[in-house]
Structures are given as C-alpha cells and as structure tokens.
C-alpha positions as CSV (number, residue, x, y, z in Angstrom):
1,X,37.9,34.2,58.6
2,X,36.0,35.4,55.8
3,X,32.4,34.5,54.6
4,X,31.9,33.5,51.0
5,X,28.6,34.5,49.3
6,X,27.6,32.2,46.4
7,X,26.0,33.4,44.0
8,X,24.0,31.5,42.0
9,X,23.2,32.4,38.1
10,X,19.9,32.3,36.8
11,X,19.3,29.0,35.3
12,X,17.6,29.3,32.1
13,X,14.4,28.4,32.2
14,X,12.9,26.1,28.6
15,X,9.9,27.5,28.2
16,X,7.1,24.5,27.0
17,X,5.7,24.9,23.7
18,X,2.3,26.4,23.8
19,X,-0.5,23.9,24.3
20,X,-1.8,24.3,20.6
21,X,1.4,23.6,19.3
22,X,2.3,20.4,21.2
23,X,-1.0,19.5,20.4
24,X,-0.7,19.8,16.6
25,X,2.6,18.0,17.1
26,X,1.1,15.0,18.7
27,X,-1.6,14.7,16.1
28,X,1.1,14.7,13.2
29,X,2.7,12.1,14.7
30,X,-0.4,10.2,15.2
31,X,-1.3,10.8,11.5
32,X,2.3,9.3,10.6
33,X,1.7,6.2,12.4
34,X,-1.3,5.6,11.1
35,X,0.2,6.4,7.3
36,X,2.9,3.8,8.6
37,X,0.0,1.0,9.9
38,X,-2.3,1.4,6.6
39,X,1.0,0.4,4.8
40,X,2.1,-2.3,6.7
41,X,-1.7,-3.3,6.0
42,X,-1.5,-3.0,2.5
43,X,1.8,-5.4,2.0
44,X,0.1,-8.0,4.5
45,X,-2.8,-7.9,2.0
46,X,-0.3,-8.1,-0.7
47,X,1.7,-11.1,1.0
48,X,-1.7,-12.5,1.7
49,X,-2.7,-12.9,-2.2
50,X,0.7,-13.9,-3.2
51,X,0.5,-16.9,-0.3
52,X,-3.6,-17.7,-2.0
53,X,-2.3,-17.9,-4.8
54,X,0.5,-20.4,-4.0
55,X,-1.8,-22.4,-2.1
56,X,-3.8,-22.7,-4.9
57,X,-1.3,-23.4,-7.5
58,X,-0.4,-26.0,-4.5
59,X,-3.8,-27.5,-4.8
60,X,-4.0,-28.1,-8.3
61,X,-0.5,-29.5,-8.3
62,X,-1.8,-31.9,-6.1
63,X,-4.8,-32.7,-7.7
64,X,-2.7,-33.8,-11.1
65,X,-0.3,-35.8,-8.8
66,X,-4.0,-37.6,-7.4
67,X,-4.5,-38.5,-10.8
68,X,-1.6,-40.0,-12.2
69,X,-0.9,-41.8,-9.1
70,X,-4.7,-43.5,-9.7
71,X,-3.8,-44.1,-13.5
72,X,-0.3,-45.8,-11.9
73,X,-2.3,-47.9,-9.8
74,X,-5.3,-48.8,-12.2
75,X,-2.3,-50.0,-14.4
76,X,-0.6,-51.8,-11.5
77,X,-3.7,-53.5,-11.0
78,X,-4.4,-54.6,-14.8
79,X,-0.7,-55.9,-14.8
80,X,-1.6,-58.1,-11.6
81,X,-4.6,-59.2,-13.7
82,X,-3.1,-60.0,-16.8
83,X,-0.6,-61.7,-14.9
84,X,-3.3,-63.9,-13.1
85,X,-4.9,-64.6,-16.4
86,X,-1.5,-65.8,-18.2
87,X,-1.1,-68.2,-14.4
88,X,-4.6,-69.1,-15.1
89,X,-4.3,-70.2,-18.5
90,X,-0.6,-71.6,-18.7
C-alpha cells in the first residue's frame, strides 16, 4: 500500500486595505449619505410649501363658499318673509 502526501497550495492571502485608507473610504461614504439626507430634506421642504400653499388656497376657497352660502340663506330667509307678508296681507 502506498501513502499519499497532500499537498496543499498556499492559499492567497487578501491583504486588508491599510487603516487610513478604509478609513477615508468610510468617511466618503458617510459624506454621500449625508449629500443624499440634505436632499431628501430639501424636497420635503419643497413638498412642504407646495402642500401650505394648497391648504391655503383651500382656506380661502372655503371662505368664498362661507359667504355665498350666507347670502343663499339671507335670501332664503327674505323669500320666507316676503312670503309671510303676502299670507299676512292676502
């Protein structure tokens, strides 16, 4: 019987980048996701506005429709009035 030998090849070993280097890696990326928040900011102060100023325009809508439902009801009113009156006098 014969004995085998293995023999194993040197695996090859991935050296780590330097410290400074996955250091300055780490901080770019930190410096691109805060690039990426202050944008995402800036658009939620953007959508922000745009939603003020539909609310406001909202608002005033409102405010007109207020109105000429109290000039539809002050006329309701005068017609129940007049009514009354022409009851009154017939």
């Amino acid at each position: 019987m014969q004995s085998l030998t293995v023999v194993n090849f040197p695996a090859e070993r991935v050296r780590a980048p330097m410290p400074a280097i996955r250091l300055t890696r780490a901080l770019e990326r930190v410096d691109a996701a805060l690039a990426s928040q202050a944008a995402a900011v800036a658009a939620w102060r953007c959508a922000l506005a745009g939603l003020s100023a539909a609310t406001a325009q909202l608002e005033a809508s409102l405010v007109r429709y207020d109105a000429t439902l109290n000039l539809v009801s002050d006329g309701v009113c005068g017609g129940r009035q007049a009514t009354r009156l022409v009851d009154i006098c017939a």
